[in-house]
Every structure is written in structure tokens, then in C-alpha cells.
Backbone as CSV, one residue per row, in Angstrom:
resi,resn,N_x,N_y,N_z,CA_x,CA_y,CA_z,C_x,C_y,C_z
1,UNK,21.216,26.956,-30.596,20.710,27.168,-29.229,21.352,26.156,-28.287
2,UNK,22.324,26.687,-26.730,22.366,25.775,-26.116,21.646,25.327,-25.275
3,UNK,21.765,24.075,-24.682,20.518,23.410,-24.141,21.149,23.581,-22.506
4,UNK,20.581,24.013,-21.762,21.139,24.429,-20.217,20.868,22.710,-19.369
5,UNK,21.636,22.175,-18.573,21.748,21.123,-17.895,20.755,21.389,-16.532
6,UNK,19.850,20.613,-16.183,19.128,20.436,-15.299,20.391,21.194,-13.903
7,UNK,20.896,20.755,-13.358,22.317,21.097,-12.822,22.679,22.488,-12.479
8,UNK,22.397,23.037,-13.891,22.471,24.765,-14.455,21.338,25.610,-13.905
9,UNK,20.674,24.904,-13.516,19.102,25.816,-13.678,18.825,26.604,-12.805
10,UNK,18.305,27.900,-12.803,17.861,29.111,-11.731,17.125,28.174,-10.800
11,UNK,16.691,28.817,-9.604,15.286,27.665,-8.602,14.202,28.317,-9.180
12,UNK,14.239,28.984,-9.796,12.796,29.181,-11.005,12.204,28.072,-11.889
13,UNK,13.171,28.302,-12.254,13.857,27.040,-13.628,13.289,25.527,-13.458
14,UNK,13.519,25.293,-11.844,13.512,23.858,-11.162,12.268,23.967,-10.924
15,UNK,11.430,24.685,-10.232,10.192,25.156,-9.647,8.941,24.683,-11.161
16,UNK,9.646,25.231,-12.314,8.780,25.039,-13.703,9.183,23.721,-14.349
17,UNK,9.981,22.894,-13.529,10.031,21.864,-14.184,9.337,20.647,-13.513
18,UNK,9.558,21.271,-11.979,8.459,20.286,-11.067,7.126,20.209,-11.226
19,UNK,6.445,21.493,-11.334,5.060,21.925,-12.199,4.590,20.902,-13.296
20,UNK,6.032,20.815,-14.125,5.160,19.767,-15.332,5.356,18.311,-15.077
21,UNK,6.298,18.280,-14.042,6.236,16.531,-13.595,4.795,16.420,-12.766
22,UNK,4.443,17.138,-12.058,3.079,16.935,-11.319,2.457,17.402,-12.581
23,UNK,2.531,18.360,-12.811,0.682,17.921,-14.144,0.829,16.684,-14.697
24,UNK,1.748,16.156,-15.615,2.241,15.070,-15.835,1.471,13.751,-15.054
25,UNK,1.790,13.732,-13.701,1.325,12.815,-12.662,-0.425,12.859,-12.577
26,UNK,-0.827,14.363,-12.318,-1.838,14.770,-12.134,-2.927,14.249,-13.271
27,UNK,-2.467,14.433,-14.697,-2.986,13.953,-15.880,-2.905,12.217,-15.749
28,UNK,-2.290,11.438,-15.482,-1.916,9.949,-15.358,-3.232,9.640,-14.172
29,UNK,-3.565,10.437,-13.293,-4.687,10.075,-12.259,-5.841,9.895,-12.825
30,UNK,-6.132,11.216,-13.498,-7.244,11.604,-13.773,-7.626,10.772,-15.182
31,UNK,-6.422,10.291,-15.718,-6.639,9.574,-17.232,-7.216,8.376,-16.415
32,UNK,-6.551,7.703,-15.696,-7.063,6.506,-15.214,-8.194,6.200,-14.177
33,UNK,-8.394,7.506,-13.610,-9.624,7.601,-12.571,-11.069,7.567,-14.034
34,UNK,-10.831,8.547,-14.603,-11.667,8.881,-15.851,-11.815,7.207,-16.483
35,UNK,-11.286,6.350,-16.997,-11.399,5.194,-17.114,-11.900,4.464,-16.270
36,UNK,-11.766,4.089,-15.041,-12.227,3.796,-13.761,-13.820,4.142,-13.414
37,UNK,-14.586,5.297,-13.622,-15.526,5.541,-13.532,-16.342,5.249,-14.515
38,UNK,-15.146,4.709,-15.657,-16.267,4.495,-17.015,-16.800,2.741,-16.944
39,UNK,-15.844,2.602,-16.434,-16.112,1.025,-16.068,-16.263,0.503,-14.559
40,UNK,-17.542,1.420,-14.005,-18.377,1.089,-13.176,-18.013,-0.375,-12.263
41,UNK,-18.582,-1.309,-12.953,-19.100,-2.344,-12.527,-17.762,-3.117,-12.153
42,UNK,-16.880,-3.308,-13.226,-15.831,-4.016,-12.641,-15.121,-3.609,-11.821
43,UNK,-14.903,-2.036,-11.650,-14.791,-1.640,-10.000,-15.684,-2.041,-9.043
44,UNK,-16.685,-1.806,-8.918,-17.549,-2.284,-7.743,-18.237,-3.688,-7.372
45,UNK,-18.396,-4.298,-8.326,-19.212,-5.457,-8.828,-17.949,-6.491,-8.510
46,UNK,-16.850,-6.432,-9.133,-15.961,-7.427,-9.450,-14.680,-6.904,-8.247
47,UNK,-14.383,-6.032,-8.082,-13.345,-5.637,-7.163,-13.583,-5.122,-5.648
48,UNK,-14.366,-3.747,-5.848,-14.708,-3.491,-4.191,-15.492,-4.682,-3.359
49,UNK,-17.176,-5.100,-3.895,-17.624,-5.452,-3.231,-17.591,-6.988,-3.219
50,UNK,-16.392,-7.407,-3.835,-16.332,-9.336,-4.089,-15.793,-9.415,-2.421
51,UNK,-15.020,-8.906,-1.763,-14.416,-9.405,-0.751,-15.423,-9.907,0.734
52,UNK,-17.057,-9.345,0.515,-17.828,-9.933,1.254,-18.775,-10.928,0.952
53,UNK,-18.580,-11.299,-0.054,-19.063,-12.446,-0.818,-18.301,-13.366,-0.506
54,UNK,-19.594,-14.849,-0.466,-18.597,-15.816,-0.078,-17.686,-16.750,-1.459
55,UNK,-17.791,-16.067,-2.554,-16.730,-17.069,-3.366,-15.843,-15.916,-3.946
56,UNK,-15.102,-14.647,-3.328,-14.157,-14.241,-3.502,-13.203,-15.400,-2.896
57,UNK,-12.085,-15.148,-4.102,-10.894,-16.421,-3.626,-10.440,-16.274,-2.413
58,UNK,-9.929,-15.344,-1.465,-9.664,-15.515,-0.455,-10.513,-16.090,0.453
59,UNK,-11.982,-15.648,0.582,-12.857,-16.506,1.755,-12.728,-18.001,1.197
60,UNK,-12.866,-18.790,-0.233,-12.747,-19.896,-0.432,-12.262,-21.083,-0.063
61,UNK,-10.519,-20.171,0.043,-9.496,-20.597,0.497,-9.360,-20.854,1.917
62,UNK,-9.943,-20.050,2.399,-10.145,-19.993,3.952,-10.851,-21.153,4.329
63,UNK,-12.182,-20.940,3.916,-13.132,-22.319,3.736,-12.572,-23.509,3.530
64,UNK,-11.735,-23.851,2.414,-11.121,-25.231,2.039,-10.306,-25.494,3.261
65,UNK,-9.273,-24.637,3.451,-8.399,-24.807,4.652,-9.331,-25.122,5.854
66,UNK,-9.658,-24.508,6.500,-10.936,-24.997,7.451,-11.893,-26.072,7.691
67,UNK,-11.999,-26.255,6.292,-13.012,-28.240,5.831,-11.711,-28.648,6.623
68,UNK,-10.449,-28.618,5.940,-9.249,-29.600,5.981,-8.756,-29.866,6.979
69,UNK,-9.099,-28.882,7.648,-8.508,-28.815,9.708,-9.326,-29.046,10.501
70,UNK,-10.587,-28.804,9.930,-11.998,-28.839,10.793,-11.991,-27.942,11.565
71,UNK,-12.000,-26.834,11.298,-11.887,-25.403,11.764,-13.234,-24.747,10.922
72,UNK,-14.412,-24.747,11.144,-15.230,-23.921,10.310,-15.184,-22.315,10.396
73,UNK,-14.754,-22.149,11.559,-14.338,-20.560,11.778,-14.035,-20.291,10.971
74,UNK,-13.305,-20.765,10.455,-12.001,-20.291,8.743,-13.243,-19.919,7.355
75,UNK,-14.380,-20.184,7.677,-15.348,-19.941,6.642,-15.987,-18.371,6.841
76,UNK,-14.975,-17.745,6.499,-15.668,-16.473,6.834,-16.416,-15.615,5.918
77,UNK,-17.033,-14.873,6.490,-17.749,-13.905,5.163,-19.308,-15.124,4.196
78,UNK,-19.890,-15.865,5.076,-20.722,-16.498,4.753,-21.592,-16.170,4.421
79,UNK,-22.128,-15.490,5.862,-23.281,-14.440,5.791,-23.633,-12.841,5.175
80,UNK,-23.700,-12.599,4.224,-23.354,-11.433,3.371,-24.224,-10.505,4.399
81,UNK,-23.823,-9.426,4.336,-24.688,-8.358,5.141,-24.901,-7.195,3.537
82,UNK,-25.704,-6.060,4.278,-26.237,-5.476,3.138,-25.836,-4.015,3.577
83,UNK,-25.156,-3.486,1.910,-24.983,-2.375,2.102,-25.780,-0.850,1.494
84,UNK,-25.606,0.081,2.231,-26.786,1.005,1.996,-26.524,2.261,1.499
85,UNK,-26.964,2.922,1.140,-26.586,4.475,0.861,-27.698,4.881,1.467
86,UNK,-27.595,6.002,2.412,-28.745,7.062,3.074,-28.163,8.380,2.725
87,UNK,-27.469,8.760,1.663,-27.373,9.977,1.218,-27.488,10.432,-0.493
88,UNK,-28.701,11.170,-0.556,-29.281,11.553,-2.073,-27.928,11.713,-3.190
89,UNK,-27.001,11.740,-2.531,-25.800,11.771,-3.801,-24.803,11.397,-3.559
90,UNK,-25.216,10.261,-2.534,-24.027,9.092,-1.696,-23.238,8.596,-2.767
91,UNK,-24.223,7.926,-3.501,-23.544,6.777,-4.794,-22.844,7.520,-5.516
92,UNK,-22.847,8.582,-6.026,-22.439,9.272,-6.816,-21.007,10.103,-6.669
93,UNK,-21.076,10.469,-5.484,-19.593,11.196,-5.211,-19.050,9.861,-4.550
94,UNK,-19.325,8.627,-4.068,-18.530,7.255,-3.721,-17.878,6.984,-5.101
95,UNK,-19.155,6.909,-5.922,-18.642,7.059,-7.507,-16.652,7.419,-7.927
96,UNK,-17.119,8.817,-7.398,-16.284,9.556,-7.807,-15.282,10.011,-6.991
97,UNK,-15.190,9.189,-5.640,-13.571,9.231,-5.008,-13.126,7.387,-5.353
98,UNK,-14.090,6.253,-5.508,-13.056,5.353,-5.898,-12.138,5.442,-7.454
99,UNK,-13.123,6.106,-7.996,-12.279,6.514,-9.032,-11.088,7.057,-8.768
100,UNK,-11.099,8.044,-8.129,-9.912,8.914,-7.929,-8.704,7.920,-7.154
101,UNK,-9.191,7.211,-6.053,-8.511,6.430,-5.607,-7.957,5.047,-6.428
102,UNK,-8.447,4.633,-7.003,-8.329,3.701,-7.999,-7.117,4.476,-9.111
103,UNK,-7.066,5.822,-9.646,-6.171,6.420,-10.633,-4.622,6.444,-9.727
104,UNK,-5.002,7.055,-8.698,-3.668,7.038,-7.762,-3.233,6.049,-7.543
105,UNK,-3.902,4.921,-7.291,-3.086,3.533,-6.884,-2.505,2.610,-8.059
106,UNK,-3.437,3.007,-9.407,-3.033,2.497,-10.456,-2.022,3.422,-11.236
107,UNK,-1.981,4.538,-10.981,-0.914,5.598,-11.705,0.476,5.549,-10.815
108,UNK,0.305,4.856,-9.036,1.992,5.196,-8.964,2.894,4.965,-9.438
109,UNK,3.392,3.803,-10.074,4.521,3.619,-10.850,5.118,4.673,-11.647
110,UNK,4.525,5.269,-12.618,4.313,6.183,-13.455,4.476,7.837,-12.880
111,UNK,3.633,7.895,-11.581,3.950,9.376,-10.516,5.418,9.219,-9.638
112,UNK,5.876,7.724,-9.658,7.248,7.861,-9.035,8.033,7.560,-10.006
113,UNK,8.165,7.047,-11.239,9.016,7.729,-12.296,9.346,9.178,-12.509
114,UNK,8.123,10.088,-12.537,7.975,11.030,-12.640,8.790,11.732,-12.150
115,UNK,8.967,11.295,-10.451,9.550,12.085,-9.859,10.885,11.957,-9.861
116,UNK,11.261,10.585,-9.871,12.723,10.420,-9.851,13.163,10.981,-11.282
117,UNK,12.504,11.426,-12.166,13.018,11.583,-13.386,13.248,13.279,-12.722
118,UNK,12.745,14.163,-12.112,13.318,15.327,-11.425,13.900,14.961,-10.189
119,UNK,14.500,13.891,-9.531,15.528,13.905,-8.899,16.563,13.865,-8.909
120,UNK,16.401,13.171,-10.259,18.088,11.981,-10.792,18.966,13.298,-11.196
121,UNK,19.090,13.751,-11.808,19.954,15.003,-12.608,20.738,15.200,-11.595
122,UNK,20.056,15.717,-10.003,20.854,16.218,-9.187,21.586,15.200,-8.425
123,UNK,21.223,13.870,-8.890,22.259,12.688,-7.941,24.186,12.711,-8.626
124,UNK,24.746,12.488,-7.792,25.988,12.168,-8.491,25.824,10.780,-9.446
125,UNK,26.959,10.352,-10.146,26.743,9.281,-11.095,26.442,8.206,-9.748
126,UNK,27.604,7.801,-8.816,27.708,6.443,-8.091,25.927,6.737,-7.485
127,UNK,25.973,7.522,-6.907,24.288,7.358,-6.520,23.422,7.180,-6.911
128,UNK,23.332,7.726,-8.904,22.306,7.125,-10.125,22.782,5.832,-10.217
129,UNK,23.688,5.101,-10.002,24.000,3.671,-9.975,23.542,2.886,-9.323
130,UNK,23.583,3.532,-7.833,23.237,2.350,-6.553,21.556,2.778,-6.206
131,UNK,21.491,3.690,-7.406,19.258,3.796,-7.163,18.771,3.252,-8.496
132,UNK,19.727,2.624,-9.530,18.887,2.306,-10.295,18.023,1.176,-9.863
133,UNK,16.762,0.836,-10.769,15.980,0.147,-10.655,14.929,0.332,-9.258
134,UNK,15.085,1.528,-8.879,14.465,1.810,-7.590,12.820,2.820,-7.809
135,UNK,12.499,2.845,-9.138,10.977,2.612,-9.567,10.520,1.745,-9.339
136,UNK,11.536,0.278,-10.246,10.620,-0.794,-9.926,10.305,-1.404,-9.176
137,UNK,11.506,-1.254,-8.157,11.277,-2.009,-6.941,10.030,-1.439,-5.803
138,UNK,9.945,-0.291,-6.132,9.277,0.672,-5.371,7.776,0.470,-5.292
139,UNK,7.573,0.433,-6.709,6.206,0.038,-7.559,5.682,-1.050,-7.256
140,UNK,6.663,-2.224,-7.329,6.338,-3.881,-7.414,5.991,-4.105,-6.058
141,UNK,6.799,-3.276,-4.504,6.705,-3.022,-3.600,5.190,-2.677,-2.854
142,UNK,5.015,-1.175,-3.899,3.869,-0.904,-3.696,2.486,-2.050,-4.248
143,UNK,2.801,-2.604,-5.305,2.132,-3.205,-5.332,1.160,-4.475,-4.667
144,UNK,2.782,-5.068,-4.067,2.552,-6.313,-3.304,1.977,-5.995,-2.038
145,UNK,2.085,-4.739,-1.590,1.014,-4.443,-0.420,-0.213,-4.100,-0.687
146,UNK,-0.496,-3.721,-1.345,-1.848,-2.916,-2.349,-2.735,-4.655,-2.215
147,UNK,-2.303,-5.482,-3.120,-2.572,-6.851,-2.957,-2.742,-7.509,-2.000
148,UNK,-1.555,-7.354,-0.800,-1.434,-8.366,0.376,-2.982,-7.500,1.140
149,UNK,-3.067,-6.474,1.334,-4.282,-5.503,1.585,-5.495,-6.122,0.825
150,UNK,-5.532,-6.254,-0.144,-6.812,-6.780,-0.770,-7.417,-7.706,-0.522
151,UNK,-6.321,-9.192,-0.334,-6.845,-10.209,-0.420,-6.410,-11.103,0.486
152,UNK,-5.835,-10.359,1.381,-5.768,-11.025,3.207,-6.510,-10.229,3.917
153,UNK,-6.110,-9.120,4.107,-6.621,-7.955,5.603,-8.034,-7.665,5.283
154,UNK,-8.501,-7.325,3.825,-9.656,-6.260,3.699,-10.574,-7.871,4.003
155,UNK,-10.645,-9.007,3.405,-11.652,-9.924,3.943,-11.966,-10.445,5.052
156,UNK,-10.635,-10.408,5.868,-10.882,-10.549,7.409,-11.309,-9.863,8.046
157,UNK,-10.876,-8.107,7.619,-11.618,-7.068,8.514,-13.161,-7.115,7.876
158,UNK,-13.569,-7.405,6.831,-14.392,-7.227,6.339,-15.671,-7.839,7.228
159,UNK,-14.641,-9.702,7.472,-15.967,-10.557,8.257,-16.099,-9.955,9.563
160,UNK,-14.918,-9.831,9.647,-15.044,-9.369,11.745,-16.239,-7.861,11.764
161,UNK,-15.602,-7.084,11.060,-16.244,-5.889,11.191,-17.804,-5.959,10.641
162,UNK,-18.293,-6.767,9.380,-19.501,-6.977,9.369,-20.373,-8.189,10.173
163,UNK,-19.339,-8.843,10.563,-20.452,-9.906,11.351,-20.638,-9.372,12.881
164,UNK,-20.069,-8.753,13.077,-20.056,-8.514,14.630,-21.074,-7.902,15.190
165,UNK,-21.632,-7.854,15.690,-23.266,-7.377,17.108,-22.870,-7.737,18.305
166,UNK,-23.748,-6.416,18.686,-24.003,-6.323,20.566,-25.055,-7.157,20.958
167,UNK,-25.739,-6.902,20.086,-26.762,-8.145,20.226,-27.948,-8.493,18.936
168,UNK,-28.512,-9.828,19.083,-29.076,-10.101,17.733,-30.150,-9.043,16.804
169,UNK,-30.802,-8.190,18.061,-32.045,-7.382,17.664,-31.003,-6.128,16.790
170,UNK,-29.898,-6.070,16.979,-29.655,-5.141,15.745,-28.710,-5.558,14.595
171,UNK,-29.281,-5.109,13.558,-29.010,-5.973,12.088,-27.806,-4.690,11.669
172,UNK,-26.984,-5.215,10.861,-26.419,-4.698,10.568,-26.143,-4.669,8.986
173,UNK,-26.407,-3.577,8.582,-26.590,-2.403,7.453,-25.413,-1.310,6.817
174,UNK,-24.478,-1.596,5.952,-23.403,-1.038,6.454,-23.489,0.134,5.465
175,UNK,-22.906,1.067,6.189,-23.354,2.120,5.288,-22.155,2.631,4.159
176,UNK,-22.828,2.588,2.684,-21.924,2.330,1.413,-20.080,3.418,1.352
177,UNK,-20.585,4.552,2.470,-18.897,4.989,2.243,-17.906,4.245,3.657
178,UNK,-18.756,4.367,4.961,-18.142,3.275,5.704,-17.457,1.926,5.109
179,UNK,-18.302,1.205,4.057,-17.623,0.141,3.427,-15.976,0.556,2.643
180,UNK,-16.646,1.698,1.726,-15.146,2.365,0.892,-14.326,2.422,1.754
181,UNK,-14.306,3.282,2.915,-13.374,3.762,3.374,-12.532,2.663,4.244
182,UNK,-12.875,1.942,4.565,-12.454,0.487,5.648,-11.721,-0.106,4.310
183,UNK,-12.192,-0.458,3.171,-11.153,-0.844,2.327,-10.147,-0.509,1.582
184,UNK,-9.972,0.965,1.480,-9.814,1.636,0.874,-8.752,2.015,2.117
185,UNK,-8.572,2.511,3.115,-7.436,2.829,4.158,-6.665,1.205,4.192
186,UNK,-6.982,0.317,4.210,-6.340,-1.093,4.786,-5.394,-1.255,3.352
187,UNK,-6.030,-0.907,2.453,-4.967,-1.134,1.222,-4.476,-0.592,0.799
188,UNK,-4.464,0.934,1.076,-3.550,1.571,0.786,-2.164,1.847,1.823
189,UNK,-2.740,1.538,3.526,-2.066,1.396,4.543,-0.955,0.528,4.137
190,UNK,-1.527,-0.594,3.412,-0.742,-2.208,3.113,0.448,-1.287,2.177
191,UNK,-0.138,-0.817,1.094,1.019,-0.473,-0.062,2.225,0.321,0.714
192,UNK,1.764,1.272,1.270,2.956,2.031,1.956,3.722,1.249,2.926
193,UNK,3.493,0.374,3.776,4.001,-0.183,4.680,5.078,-0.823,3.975
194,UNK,4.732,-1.507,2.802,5.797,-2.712,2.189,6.838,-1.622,1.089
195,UNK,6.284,-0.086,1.497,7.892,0.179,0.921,8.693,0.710,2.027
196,UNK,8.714,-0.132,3.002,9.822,-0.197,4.154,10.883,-0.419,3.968
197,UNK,11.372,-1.420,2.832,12.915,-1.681,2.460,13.264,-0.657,1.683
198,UNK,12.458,-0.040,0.886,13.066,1.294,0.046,13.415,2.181,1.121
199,UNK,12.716,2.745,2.129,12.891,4.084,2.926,14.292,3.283,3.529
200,UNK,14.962,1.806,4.071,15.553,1.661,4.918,17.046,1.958,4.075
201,UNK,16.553,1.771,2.671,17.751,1.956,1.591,18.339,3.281,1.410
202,UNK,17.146,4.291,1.036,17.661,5.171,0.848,17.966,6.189,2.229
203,UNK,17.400,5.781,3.253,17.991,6.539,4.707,19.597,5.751,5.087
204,UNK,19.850,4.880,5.211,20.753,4.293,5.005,22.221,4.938,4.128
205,UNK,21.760,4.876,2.862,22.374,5.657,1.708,22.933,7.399,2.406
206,UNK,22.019,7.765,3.256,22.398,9.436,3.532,23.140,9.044,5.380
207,UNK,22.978,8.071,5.727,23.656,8.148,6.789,23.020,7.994,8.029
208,UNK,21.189,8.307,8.235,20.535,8.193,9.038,20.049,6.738,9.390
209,UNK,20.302,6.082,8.923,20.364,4.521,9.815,21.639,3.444,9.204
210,UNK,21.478,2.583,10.313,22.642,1.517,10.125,21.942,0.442,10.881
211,UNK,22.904,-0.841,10.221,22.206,-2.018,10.585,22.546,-2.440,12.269
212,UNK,23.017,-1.614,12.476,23.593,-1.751,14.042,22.333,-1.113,14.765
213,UNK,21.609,0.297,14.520,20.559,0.498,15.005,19.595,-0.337,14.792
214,UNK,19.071,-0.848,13.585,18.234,-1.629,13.358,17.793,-2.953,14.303
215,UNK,19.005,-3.369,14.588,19.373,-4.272,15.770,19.182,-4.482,16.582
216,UNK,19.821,-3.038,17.173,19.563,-2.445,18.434,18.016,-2.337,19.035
217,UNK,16.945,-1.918,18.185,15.938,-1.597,18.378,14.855,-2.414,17.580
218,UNK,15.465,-3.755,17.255,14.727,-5.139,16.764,13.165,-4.971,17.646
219,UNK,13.664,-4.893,19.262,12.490,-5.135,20.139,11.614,-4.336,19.963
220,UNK,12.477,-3.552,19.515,11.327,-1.838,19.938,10.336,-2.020,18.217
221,UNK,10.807,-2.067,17.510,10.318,-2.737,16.089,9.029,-3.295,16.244
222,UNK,9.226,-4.323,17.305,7.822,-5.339,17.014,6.797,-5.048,17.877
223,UNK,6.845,-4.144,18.770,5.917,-3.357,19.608,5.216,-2.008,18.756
224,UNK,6.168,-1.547,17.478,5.643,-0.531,16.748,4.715,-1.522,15.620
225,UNK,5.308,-2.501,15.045,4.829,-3.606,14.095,3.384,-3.948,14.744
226,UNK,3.381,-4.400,15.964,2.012,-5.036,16.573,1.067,-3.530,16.793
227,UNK,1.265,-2.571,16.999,0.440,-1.510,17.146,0.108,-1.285,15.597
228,UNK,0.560,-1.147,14.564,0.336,-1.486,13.348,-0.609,-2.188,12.515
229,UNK,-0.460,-3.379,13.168,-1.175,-4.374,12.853,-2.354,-4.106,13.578
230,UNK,-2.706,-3.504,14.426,-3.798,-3.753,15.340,-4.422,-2.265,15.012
231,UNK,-3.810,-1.450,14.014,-4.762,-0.104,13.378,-5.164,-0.745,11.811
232,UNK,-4.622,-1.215,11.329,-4.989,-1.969,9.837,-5.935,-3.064,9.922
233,UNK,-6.204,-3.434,10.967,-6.530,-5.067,11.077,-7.649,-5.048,11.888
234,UNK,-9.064,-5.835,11.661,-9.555,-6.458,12.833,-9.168,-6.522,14.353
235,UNK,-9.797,-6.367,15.058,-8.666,-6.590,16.745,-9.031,-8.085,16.612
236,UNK,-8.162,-8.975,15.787,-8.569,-10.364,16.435,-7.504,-10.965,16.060
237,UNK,-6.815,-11.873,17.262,-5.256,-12.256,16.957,-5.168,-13.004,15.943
238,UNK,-5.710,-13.662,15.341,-5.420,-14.397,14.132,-4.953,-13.379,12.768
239,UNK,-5.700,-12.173,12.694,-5.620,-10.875,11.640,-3.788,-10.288,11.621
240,UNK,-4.210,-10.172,13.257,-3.025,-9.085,13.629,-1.614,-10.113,13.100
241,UNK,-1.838,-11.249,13.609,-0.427,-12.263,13.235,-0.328,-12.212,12.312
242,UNK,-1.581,-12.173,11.085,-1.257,-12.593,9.495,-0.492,-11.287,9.015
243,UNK,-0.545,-10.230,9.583,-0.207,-9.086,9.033,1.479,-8.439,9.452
244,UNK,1.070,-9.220,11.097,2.657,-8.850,11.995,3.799,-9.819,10.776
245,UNK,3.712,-11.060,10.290,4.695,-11.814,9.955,5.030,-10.991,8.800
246,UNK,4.506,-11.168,7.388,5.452,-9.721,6.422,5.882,-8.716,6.929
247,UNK,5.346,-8.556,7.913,5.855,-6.867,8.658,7.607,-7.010,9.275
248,UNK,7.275,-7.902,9.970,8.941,-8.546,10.345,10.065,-8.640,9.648
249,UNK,9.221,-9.668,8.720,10.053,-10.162,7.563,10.575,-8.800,6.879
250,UNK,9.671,-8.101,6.222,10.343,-6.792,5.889,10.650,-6.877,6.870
251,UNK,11.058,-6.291,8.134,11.881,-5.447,8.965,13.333,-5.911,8.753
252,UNK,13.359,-7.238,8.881,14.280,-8.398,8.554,15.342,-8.108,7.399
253,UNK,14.137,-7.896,6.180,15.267,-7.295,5.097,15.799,-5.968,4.737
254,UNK,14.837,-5.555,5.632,15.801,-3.769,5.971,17.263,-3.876,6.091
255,UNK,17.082,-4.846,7.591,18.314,-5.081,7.894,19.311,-5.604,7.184
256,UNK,18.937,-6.699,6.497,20.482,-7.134,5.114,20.343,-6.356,4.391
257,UNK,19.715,-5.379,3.895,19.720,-4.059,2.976,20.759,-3.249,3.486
258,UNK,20.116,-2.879,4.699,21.397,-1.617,5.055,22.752,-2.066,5.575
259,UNK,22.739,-3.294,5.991,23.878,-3.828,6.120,25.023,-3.926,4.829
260,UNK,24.190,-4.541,3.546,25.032,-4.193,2.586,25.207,-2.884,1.903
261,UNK,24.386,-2.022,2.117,24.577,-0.828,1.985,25.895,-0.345,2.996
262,UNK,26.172,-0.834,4.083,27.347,0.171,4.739,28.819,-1.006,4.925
263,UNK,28.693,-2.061,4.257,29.774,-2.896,3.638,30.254,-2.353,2.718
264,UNK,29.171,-1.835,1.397,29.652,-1.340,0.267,30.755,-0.281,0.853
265,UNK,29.890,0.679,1.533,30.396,2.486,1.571,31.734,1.419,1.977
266,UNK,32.218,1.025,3.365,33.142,0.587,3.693,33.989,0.437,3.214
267,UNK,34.217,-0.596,2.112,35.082,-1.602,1.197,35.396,-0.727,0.506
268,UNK,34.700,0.680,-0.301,35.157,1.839,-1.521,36.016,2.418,-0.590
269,UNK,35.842,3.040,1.069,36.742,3.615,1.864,38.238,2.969,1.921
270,UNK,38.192,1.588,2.241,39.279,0.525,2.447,40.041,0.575,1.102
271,UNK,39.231,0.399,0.028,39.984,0.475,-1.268,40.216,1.935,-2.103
């Protein structure tokens, strides 16, 4: 029997092979969401709800820094506020989207293997060359925002957004998917943002940017960066800055990315 080359294949062919990379993916969610729900507590107990507590490491840190400057502001998240469920099967389907959310964020590595493993066939060789390692980077990428989201943005928005009143006579009660969802958008916002050097690589790679635009529109960059920061973030300038500076910085290494990206193309033209 011969074995037909990805290359070879009807768009039938391709159509039934994408099918089993997403079940594939689809199964990797649900394996790990399914785990996720089995272990309750250290999702919620130890991960969601540590960030309004005052000895999650980030408020700590804040605190120490703050003794050290004499800044007590920096002690945030002191006052714990209390969260509520007012719906008969609130807990239960919250239950059952952090799970889901939790499988997706813990399965991407694995769902973007997936995929590049049905992209690659159709790359030429020099292009499977100049994308290898572009899972991991992608992943580690995603990761470090997933993180920078966790344990910078979600505790700051956390204090601002729970300490804040119009006035003292109303207490504030936060209600248990309002909490999910405020943490749950800021960190996943975070993960995607920090794969900015991948998109600048591979747009780059097809021709739709150069480090000359990038340049060009540095200014225009940090007016999109600060509107950014100010949908992810607390409205309070201390948030928005902590978030604008990686944002830059990536922007920053876009730019020596695609720059050596169109040295390379160059120098193969020249030679």
C-alpha cells in the first residue's frame, strides 16, 4: 500500500485530517478541564480566589515594598471583601466553565502543536526551518502572559475594583461569576497580547510588515498600547504603567525580530 503525502491530498482528504487534529485538541481540553473540576479546591481555594487575600505573593510583595518606601498604598488587597452566589446553580456551572477555561489555557501548547503539525507539510523546507521551535516559543509566550496576568494585573484590578465605593453605606459583595470573569478576561487578555513577537514574525515572514513600518508607527503603537492597558487594567495610572512597559518592550522586540527577518530574506537575495 502506498502512503499518499499530506501535499497529495484531495481538500476532502485535508478537511478529515483537520477534524482529527481538533478532536485531538478538543479531547486535550476536556481531559484537563475533567481533571480541573476534579480538583476543586486547588482551583479555587489555592488559585482563583488567593489573589484577594492578603498573603497571596504578589500583595506581600507589594506590602514589603511599601514598608520599604513608606508607601502603605502598596498594601493592597487588605481588606478582603466577600464573595456571593445569588444563583441556585451559580456555583455549579462557575464550576464548570473554570474548568473549561482552565483545560484551554492548560492544553495550548499541545492545541498549537496540533495545529502546526497540519500546517507544516504544506510549508516549503526553508520555511519549516525558519518556524522551527515556534510551539515553544509560542507556548512559553503564552505562558508568560497567562502569569504576568495572574500575578500583576488580576491583584491590582482585583484591589481597585473590590475596594472601591460611592459611598460607605454600600458594602460591597461581589458577585461569584463577576469575580471569574474579571480574572479570567485579564489573563487570558495577558496570554494573547505577549504573543505579539510571534504574529510580528510570522507577518513579517509573508511580507505584510517591515521594521521600517514598525518605526514608522512607533507613536501610533503607544496610543494603541495605552488604550490596552486601560481595557485590561484598573483605570489607575500606576496599573496601566505596570502593564504599558512589557507591552513596549514587546513592541520593541517585534522590531529586532522583523528586522532580522528582512536582513535574512535580503542577504539569500544578495547571495
Amino acid at each position: 500500500m502506498v502512503l499518499k503525502d499530506k501535499n497529495e491530498m484531495t481538500f476532502l482528504e485535508h478537511l478529515e485530517e483537520l477534524r482529527w487534529h481538533i478532536i485531538r485538541s478538543v479531547a486535550a481540553i476536556l481531559v484537563i478541564a475533567i481533571t480541573a473540576f476534579v480538583f476543586r479546591r486547588i482551583i479555587f481555594d489555592i488559585i482563583i480566589l488567593a489573589p484577594k487575600t492578603p498573603d497571596f505573593f504578589t500583595n506581600r510583595m507589594f506590602c514589603k515594598f511599601g514598608t520599604l518606601v513608606n508607601v502603605p498604598a502598596l498594601c493592597i488587597n487588605r481588606n478582603e471583601f466577600e464573595i456571593i452566589n445569588i444563583n441556585m446553580a451559580g456555583q455549579f456551572t462557575t464550576h464548570i466553565l473554570v474548568s473549561i477555561i482552565a483545560g484551554v489555557i492548560l492544553s495550548f501548547p499541545y492545541i498549537f502543536f496540533e495545529f502546526w503539525i497540519f500546517l507544516k507539510p504544506a510549508l516549503y523546507q526553508k520555511e519549516k526551518r525558519h518556524a522551527t521551535g515556534a510551539v515553544f516559543y509560542s507556548s512559553l509566550l503564552f505562558i508568560l502572559g497567562i502569569l504576568f496576568g495572574y500575578y500583576l494585573i488580576t491583584p491590582l484590578s482585583v484591589h481597585f475594583l473590590g475596594s472601591y465605593k460611592v459611598s460607605d453605606q454600600v458594602a460591597n459583595q461581589i458577585n461569584l461569576i463577576s469575580y471569574i470573569s474579571t480574572i479570567s478576561s485579564v489573563t487570558l487578555a495577558s496570554g494573547i497580547i505577549f504573543e505579539l513577537p510571534i504574529m510580528v514574525y510570522f507577518l513579517t515572514k509573508i511580507g505584510l510588515l517591515t521594521p521600517q513600518f514598525l518605526r514608522k508607527y512607533r507613536r501610533h503603537s503607544v496610543i494603541v498600547i495605552l488604550a490596552l492597558s486601560a481595557i485590561i487594567t484598573p483605570p489607575d495610572i500606576f496599573s496601566q504603567v505596570l502593564v504599558c512597559v512589557p507591552l513596549l518592550l514587546l513592541y520593541e522586540i517585534g522590531i529586532g525580530i522583523s528586522k532580522r527577518i528582512v536582513a535574512q530574506e535580503e542577504a539569500k537575495l544578495a547571495g
